[in-house]
C-alpha positions in Angstrom: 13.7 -77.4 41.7 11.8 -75.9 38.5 10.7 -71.8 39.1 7.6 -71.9 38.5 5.8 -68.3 36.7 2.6 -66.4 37.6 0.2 -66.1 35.0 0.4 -63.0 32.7 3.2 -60.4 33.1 1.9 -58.8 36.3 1.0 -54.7 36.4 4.3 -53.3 35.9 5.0 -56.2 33.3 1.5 -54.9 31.4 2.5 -51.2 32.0 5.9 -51.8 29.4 4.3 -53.8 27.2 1.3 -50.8 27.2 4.3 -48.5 26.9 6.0 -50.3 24.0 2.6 -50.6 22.3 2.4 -46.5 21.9 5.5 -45.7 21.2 4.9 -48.1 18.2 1.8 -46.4 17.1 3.9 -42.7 17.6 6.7 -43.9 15.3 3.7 -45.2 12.9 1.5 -42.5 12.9 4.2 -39.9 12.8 6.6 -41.2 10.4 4.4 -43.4 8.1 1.2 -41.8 7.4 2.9 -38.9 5.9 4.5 -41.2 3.3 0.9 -42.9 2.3 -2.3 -41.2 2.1 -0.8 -37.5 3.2 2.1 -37.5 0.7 0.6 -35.4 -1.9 0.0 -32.7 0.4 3.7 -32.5 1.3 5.3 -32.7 -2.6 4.3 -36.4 -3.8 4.9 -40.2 -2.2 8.3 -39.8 -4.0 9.5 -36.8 -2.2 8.5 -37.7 1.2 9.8 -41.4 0.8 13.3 -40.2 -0.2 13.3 -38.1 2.5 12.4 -40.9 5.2 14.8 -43.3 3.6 17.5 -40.7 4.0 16.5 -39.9 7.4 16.5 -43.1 8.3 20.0 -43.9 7.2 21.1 -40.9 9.9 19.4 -42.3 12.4 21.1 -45.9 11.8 24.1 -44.0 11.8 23.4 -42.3 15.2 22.4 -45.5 16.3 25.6 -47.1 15.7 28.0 -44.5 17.2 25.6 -44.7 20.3 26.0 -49.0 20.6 28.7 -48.8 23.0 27.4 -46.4 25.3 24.1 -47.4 25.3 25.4 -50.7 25.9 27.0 -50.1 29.1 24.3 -47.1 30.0 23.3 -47.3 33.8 20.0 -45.8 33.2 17.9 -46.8 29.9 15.0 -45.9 30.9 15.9 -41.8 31.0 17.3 -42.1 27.8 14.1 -43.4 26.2 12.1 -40.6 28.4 14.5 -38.2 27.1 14.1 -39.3 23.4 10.7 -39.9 23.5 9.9 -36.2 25.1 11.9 -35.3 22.2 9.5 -37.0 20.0 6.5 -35.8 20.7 7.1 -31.9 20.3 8.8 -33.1 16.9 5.0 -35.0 16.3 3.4 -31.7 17.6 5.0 -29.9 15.1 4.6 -32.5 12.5 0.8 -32.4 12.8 0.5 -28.7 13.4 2.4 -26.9 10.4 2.3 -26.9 6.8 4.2 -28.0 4.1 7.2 -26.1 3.7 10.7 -25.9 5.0 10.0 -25.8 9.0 7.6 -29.2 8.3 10.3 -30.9 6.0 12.9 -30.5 8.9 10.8 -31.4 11.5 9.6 -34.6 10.0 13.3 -35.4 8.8 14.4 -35.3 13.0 10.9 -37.5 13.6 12.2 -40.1 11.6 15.8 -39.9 13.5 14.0 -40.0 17.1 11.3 -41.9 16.9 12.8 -45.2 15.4 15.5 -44.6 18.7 12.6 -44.3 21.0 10.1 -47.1 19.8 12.5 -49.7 18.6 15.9 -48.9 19.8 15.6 -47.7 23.6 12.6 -48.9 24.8 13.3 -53.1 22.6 16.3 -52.8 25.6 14.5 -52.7 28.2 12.0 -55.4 26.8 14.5 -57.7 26.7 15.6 -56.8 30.4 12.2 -57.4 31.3 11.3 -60.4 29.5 14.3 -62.5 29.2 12.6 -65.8 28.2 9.1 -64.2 27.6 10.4 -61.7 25.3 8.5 -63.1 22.2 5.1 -63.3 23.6 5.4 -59.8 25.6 6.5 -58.5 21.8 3.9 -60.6 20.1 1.3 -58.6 22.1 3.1 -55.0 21.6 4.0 -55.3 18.3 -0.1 -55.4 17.7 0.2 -51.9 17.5 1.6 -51.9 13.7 -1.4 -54.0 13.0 -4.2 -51.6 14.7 -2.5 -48.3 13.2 -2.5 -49.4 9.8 -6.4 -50.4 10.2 -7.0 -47.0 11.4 -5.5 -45.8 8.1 -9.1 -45.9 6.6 -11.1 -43.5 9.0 -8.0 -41.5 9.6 -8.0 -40.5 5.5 -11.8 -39.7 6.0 -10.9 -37.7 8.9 -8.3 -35.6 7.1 -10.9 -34.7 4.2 -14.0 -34.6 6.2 -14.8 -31.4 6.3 -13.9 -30.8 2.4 -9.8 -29.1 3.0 -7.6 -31.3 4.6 -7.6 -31.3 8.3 -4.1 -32.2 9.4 -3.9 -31.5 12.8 -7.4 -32.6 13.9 -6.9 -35.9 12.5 -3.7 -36.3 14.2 -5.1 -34.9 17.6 -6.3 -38.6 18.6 -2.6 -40.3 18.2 -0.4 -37.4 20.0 -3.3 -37.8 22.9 -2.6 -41.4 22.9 1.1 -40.8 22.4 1.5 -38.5 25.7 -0.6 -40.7 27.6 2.1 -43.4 26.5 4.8 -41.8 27.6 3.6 -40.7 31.0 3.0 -44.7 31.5 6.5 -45.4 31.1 7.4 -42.3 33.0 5.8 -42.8 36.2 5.9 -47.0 35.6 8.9 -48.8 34.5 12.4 -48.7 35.7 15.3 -50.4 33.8 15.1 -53.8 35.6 11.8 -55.0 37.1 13.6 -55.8 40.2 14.5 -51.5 40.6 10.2 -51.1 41.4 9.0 -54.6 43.3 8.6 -56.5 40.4 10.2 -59.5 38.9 12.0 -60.6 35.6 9.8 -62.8 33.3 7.1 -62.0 36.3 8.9 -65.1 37.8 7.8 -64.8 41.8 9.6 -67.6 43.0 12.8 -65.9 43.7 12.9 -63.6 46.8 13.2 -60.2 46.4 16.5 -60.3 48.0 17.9 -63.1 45.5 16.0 -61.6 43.1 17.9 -58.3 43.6 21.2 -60.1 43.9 20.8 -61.4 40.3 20.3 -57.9 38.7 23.2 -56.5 40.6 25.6 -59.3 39.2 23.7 -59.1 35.5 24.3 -55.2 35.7 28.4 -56.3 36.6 29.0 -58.6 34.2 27.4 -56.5 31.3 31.1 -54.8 32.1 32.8 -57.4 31.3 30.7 -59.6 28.3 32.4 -61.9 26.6 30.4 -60.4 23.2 32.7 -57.8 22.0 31.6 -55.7 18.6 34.1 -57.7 17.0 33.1 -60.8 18.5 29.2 -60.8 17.3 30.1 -58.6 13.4 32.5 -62.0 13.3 29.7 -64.3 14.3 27.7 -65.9 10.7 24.6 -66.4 13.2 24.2 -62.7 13.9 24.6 -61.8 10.4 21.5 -64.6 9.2 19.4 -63.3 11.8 19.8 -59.6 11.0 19.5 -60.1 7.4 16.2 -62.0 7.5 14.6 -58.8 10.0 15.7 -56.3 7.8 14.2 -58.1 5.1 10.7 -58.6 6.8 10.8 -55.1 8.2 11.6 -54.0 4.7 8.7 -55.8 3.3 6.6 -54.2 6.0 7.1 -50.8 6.0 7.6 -50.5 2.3 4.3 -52.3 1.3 2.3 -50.5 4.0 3.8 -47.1 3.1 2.4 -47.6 -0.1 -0.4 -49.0 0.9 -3.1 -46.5 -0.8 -1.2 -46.6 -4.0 -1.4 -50.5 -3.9 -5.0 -51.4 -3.2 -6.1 -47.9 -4.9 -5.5 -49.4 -8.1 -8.2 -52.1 -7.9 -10.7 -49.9 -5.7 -13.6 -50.5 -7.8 -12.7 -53.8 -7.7 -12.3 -54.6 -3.9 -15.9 -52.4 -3.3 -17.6 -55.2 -2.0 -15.2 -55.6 1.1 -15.2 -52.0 2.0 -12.5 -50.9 -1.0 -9.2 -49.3 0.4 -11.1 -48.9 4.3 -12.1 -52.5 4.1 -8.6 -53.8 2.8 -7.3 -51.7 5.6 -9.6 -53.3 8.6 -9.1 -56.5 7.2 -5.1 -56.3 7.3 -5.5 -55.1 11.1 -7.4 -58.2 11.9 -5.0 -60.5 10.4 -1.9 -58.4 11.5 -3.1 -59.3 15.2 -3.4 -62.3 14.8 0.0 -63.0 12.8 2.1 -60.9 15.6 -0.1 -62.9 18.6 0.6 -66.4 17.0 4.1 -65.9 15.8 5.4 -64.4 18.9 3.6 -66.9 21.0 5.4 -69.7 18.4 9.2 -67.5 19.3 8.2 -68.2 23.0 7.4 -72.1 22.9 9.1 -73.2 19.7 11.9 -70.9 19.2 12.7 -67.4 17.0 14.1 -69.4 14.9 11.1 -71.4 13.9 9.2 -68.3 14.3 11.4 -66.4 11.8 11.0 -69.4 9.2 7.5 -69.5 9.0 7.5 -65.6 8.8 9.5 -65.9 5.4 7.4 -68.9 4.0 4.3 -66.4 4.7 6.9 -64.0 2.5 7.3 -66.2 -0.5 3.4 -67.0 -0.4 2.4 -63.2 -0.1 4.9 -62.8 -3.2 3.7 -65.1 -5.2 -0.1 -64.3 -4.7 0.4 -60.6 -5.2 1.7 -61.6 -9.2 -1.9 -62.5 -10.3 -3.3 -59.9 -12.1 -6.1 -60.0 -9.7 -7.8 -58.1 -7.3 -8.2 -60.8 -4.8 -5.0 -62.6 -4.8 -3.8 -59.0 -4.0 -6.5 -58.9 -1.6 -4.9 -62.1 0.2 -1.0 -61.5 -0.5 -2.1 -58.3 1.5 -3.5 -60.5 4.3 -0.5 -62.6 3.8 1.8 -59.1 4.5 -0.1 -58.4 7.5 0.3 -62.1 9.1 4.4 -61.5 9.2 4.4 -57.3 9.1 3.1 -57.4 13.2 5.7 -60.0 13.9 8.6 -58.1 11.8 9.0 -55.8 14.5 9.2 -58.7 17.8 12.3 -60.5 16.5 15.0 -58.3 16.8 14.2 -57.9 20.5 13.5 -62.2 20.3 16.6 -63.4 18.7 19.2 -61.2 20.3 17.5 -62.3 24.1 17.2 -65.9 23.1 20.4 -67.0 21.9 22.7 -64.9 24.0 22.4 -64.6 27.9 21.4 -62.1 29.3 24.6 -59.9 30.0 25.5 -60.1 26.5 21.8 -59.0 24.7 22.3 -55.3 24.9 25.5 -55.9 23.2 23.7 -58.1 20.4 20.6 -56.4 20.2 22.3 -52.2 19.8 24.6 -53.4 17.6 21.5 -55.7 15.4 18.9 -52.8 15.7 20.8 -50.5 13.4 22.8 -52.8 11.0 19.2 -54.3 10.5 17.8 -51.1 9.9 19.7 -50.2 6.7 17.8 -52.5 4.3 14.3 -51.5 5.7 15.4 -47.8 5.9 15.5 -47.6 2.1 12.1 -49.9 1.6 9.6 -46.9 1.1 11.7 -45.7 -1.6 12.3 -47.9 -3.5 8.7 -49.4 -3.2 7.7 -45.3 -4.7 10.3 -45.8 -7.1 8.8 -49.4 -8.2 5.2 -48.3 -8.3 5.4 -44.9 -9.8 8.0 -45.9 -12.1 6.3 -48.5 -13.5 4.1 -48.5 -16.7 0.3 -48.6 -16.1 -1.1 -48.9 -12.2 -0.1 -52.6 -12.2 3.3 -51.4 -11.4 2.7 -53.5 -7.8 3.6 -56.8 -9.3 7.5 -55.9 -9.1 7.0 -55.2 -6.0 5.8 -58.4 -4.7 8.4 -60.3 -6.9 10.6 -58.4 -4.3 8.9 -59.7 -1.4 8.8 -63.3 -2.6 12.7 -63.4 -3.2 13.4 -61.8 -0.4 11.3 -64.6 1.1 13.4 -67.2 -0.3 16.7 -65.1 1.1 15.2 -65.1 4.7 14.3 -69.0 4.5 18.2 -70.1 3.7 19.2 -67.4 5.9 17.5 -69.1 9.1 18.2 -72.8 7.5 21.9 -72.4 7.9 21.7 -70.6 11.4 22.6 -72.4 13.9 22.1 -71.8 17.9 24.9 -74.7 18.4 27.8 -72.2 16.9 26.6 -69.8 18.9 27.2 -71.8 22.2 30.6 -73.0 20.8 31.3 -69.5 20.0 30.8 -68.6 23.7 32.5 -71.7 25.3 35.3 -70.0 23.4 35.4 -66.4 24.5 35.1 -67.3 27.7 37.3 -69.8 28.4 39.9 -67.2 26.9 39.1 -65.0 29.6 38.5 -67.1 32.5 34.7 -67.1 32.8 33.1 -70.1 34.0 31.3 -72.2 31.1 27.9 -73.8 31.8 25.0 -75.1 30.1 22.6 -71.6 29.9 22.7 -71.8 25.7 22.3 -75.1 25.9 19.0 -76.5 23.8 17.7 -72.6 22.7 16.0 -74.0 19.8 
């Protein structure tokens, strides 16, 4: 008989996504503004870039000594608590001193925890959560990139209002919003819906008893998965899939952490939409509506289908932002903010939808980081692109990047295939016994 699923994600299924949602907007407002519209006060866009693309590295690096015992990690949830209370006196400090060596250190350890908070701890227990659902519940978190870049606009007035720049006040709103997150997921969310009454995928069909039952054998056979580190690195599907997030979060972070350089250079131009404000609102709208769609595409068509279309918007957004115009920047910008929302939802979507579900923490910790490399070094070399080019038109290389990289993501996720990734586990666990049946079967 076919379950059949509540509407909506039910209160504790809302309360993670709320949860994931903050911690997004901690990591952005934290990490990112600092690079864009605050980066003179703290030695210049280039400085403050190489030192969150060398940061960033760090943390991938932490991130891939902790894959195996994260991996088999009884209790998730405390380690995000941990690195997330950890985050926010590192963002206290961020928004409270001044430039110098105490502010330097503290935004380089930021960088470190808050990418293993927002997108490494808490994207596990997503995917415990949501299973099947994982790419609308992401779809609807991942708005946060969206709504903190289009409160880029009255956060610079809010700096400058009052004539000296005003660090701390400004900041004030996000750490408020940032506590309040992490008390949600505090008091709220276990690892496994089943741990506080509620129910995987919000699926009440199941008993809590069966219900219960599942988890306990899921939590077993995690032991034993079939998906070694050597298994997925040897696996040409993982490597596709990685390779095309990286590239999209790349994309993302770099364009957006250069965001003021980029549409400052046609301000007068782009006055009758608001000028950099404007820009700024108008990439929120569209960034919600780009993460909404394309995770609610991941959900009923497939990541992979999802992650296709993302890349075509790629190659469009690169092409558009060539024209020596201050429209067709205005709309490759729009075209950035359809995928940028989405970037974030598929390294949670992929790893849950083409492995089961004992073998996605494997995937997904060992993804997370490897993915991570390429869009670690983005805001660099985006600095290095615009400030090292001749004249303020210097944004045009950096959109030829974006559209080939485009074009690299499409092949990528033309030649994966979910098929050799059932044959792949037919194999591994036959070799060890395990019973084969049809639960990869037709993941599209």
């Amino acid at each position: 008989m076919q379950q059949k699923r509540s509407i909506g994600f039910g209160f504790r299924g809302w309360m993670l996504i709320i949860y994931q949602a903050i911690a997004y907007i901690t990591y952005q407002a934290f990490t990112q503004y600092p690079l864009n519209i605050l980066a003179d006060l703290y030695g210049g866009a280039q400085t403050v870039s190489k030192l969150y693309s060398i940061c960033a590295i760090v943390g991938i690096f932490i991130q891939l000594i902790l894959v195996r015992p994260i991996s088999r990690m009884k209790n998730v949830k405390l380690f995000g608590t941990i690195l997330g209370a950890i985050t926010l006196v590192l963002a206290a400090l961020v928004m409270t001193l001044s430039a110098g060596t105490g502010w330097y250190v503290c935004y380089a350890l930021i960088n470190v925890f808050a990418v293993l908070y927002a997108t490494f701890s808490l994207g596990i227990l997503v995917g415990q959560w949501f299973p099947t659902r994982k790419g609308t519940v992401m779809g609807i978190a991942t708005l946060a990139f969206p709504i903190a870049n289009g409160l880029l606009g009255p956060f610079a007035s809010a700096v400058f209002a009052k004539g000296f720049p005003d660090v701390t006040s400004a900041f004030l709103p996000f750490f408020i919003v940032s506590v309040v997150g992490w008390l949600i997921g505090l008091i709220f969310i276990k690892d496994y819906p089943e741990q506080c009454g509620a129910y995987r995928d919000n699926d009440k069909n199941l008993t809590p008893e069966i219900a219960k039952a599942i988890m306990l054998e899921e939590i077993e056979n995690k032991k034993s998965s079939v998906w070694t580190y050597i298994h997925t690195i040897k696996n040409k599907e993982f490597w596709f899939a990685t390779i095309v997030i990286s590239l999209l979060l790349g994309c993302s972070i770099g364009l957006m952490s250069q965001s003021n350089a980029i549409i400052g250079a046609y301000e007068a131009e782009l006055s009758a939409v608001g000028g950099y404000t404007g820009v700024m609102i108008m990439i929120m709208i569209f960034g919600c509506i780009g993460s909404f769609v394309l995770g609610l595409i991941d959900t009923k068509f497939g990541t992979k289908r999802a992650m296709m279309i993302s890349a075509c918007l790629m190659i469009i957004a690169g092409i558009l932002g060539n024209f020596q115009s201050a429209y067709a920047l205005l709309v490759a910008m729009i075209f950035v903010a359809l995928f940028m929302g989405a970037a974030s939802n598929f390294g949670v979507s992929y790893a849950a939808q083409y492995w089961r579900r004992e073998d996605f923490s494997r995937v997904f910790t060992l993804s997370s980081p490897i993915g991570s490399m390429i869009s670690s070094a983005a805001p660099m070399v985006v600095a290095g692109m615009l400030f090292g080019a001749t004249g303020y038109k210097g944004h045009t290389s950096v959109f030829i990047l974006v559209g080939v990289s485009g074009i690299i993501a499409l092949l990528c996720m033309i030649l994966f295939n979910p098929a050799h990734i059932k044959a792949q586990d037919d194999k591994y666990r036959s070799e060890v016994g395990k019973p084969l049946d049809d639960a990869l079967v037709g993941r599209k």
